[in-house]
C-alpha positions as CSV (number, residue, x, y, z in Angstrom):
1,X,185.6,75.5,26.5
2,X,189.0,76.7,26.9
3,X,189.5,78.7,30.4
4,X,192.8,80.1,29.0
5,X,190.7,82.5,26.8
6,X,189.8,84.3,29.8
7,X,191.7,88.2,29.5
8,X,191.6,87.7,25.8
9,X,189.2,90.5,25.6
10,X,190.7,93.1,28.5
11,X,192.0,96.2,26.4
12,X,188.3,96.0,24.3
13,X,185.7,98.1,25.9
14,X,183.7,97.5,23.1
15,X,183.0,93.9,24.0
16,X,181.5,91.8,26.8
17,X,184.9,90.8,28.7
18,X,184.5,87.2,28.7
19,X,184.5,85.3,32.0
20,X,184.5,81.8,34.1
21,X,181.1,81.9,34.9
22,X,179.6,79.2,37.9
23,X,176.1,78.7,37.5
24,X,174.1,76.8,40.3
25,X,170.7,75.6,39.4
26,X,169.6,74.0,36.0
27,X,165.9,75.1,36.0
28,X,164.1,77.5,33.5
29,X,166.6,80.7,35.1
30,X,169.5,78.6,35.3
31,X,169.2,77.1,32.2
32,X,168.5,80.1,30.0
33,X,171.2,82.7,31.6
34,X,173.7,79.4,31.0
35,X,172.9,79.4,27.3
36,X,173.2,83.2,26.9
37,X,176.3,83.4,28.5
38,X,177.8,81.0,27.1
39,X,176.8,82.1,23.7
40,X,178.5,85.4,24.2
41,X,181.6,83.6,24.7
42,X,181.6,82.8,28.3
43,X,183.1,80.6,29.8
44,X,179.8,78.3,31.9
45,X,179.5,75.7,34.5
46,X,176.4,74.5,35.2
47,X,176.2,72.9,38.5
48,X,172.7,71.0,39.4
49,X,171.5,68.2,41.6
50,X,169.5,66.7,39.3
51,X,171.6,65.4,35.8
52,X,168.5,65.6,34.0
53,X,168.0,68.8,34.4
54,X,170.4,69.7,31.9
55,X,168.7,68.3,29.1
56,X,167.2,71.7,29.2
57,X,170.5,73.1,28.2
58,X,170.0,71.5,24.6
59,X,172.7,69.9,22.6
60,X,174.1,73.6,21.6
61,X,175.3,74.3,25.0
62,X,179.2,74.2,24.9
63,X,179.9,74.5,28.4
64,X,180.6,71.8,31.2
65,X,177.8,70.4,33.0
66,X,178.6,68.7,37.1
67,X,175.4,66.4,39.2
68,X,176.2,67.7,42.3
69,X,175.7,70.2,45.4
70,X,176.3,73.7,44.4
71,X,177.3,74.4,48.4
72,X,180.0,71.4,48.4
73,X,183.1,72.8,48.6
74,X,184.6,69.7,46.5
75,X,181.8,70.1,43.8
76,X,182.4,73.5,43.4
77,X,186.3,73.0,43.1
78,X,185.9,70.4,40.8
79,X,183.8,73.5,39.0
80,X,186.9,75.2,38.9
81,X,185.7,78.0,41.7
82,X,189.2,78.9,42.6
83,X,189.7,80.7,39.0
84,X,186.0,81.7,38.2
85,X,185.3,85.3,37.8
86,X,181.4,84.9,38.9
87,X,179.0,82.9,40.7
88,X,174.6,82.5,40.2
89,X,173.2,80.6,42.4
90,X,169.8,80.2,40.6
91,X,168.0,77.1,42.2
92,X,164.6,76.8,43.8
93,X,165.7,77.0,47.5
94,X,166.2,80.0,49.1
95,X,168.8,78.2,51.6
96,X,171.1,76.5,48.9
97,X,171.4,79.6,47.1
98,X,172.5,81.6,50.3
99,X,174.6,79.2,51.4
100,X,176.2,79.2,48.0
101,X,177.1,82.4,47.4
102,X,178.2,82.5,51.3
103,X,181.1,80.4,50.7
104,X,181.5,81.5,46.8
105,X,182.6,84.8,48.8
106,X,183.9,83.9,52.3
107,X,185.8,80.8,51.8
108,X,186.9,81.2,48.2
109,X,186.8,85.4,47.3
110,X,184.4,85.4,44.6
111,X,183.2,89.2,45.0
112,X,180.6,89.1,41.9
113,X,178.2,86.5,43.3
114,X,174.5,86.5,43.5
115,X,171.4,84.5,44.6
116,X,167.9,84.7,43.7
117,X,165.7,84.2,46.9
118,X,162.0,84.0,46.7
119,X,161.4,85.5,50.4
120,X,162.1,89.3,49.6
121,X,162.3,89.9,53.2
122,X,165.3,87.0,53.6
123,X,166.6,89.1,50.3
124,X,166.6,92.4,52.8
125,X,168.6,90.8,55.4
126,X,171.4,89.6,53.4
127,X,171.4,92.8,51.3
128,X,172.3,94.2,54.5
129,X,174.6,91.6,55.6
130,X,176.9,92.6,51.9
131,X,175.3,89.5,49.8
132,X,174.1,90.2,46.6
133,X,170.7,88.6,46.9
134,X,167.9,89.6,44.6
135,X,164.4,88.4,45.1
136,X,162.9,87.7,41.9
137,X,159.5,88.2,43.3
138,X,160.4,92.1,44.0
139,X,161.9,92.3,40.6
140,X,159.0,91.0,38.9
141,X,156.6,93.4,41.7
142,X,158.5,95.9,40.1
143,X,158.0,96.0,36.9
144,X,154.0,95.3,37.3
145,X,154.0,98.0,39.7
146,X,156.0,100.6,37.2
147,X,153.4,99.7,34.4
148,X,150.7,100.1,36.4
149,X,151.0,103.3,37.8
150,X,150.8,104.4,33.8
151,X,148.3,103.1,33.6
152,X,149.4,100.6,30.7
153,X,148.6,96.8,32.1
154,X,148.8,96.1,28.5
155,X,152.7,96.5,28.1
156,X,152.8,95.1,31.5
157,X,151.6,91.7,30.4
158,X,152.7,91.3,26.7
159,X,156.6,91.0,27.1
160,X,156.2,88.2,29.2
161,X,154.6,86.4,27.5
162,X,157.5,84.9,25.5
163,X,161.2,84.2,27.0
164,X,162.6,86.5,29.4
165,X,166.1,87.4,31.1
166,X,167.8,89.1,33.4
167,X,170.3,91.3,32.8
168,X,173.1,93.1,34.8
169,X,175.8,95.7,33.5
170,X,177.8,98.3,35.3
171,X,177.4,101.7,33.9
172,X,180.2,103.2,31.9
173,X,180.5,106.8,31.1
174,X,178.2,107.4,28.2
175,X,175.1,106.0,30.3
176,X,176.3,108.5,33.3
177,X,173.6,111.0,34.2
178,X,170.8,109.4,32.0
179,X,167.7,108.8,34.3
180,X,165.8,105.4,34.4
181,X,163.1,106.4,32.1
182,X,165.4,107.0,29.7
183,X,166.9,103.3,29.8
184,X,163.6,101.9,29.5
185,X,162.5,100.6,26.8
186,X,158.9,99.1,27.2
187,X,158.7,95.6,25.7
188,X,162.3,94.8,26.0
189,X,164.3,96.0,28.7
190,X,162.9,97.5,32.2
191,X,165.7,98.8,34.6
192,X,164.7,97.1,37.9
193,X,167.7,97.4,40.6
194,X,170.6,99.8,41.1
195,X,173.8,98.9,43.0
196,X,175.0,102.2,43.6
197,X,177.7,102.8,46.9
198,X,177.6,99.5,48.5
199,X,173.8,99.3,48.4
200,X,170.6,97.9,46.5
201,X,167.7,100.8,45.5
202,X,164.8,100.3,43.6
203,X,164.9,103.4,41.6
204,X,162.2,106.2,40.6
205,X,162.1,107.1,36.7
206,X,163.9,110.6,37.3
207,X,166.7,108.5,39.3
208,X,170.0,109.6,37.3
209,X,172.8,106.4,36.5
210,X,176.6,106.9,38.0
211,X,179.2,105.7,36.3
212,X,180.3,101.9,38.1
213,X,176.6,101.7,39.4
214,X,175.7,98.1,38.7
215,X,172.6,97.8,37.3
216,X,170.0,94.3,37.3
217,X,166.9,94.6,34.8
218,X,164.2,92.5,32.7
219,X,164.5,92.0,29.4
220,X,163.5,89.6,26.1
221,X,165.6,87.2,24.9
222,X,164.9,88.3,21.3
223,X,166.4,92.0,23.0
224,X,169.9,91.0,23.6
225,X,171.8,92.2,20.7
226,X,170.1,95.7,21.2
227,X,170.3,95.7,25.3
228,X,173.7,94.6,25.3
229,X,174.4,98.0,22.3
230,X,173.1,99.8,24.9
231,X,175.1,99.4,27.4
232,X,178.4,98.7,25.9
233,X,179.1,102.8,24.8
């Protein structure tokens, strides 16, 4: 991994800009979004407690795995925090991943962090507070609760069977106006947060993008190539 390679791709907007990427949390999440990333070019580091949690990583992983606490401030240093573009904190407790991305932002001025809390009221609260927290339990409420209301619990069910993501991109100007329904596409990408003025919404299907809205949705594994065509202009 060479961390000098990080504005190599600046004047293409054609491309994924590549980033230092911190990832806290080795489990199933964790361990997936690592690979991906990396794969695309990333720059990843993989923080976990547990060393043998990153045997889920595989031996294809090229990024740089650290045993530690993804809250210690020397952990995350020796993680290379002070030049990292982004921080996930992806574990299974609600308080490490707060914590995390607490002093990802505050102590070290990481702006694109984000936690994934289980509690979506805890998730409200620091929403509020200017955390980027997203509860995957609301996320996944979501997109059962879109199918359903159509009445298709079929489509519902079938894309998760197999491996799943999630995704986040920031709007550019040939997505600006399109609505959420027409984003969609059933069985490989749901749209299932917008980031739009300094705040979280859980939009309708008529709700129309802005350009520089961040948006956070669902999709296959298998999808990537054709999610990421989508919203690269």
């Amino acid at each position: 991994m060479d961390a000098g390679q990080e504005d190599l791709s600046c004047n293409n907007r054609e491309r994924i800009k590549e980033m230092y990427i911190i990832i806290i949390g080795c489990g199933r999440l964790g361990s997936e979004l690592a690979f991906m990333l990396s794969e695309e070019g990333h720059d990843v580091v993989v923080i976990d407690k547990n060393s043998q949690s990153f045997a889920r990583l595989g031996s294809a992983f090229n990024g740089i795995t650290i045993t530690g606490n993804g809250f210690n401030c020397e952990i995350l240093e020796d993680a290379g925090i002070k030049k990292a573009d982004s921080l996930l904190a992806v574990t299974d407790e609600d308080n490490t991943n707060i914590i995390a991305v607490q002093i990802a932002k505050q102590v070290y001025n990481i702006q694109n962090v984000m936690a994934r809390v289980y509690d979506p009221k805890r998730a409200n609260t620091y929403n509020k507070l200017g955390l980027d927290i997203i509860s995957s339990t609301t996320v996944f409420a979501r997109v059962l609760r879109d199918q359903l209301i159509k009445n298709n619990i079929e489509k519902a069910i079938s894309p998760y069977q197999g491996r799943i993501a999630l995704y986040t991109f920031e709007v550019e100007e040939t997505l600006a106006g399109k609505m959420v329904k027409d984003i969609n596409k059933p069985g490989i990408f749901i749209l299932s947060m917008i980031e739009t003025k300094g705040q979280m919404i859980l939009p309708h299907p008529d709700y129309p993008l802005t350009e520089g809205d961040k948006i956070t949705g669902i999709g296959t594994v298998e999808g990537r190539e054709e999610i990421q065509k989508m919203f690269s202009g």
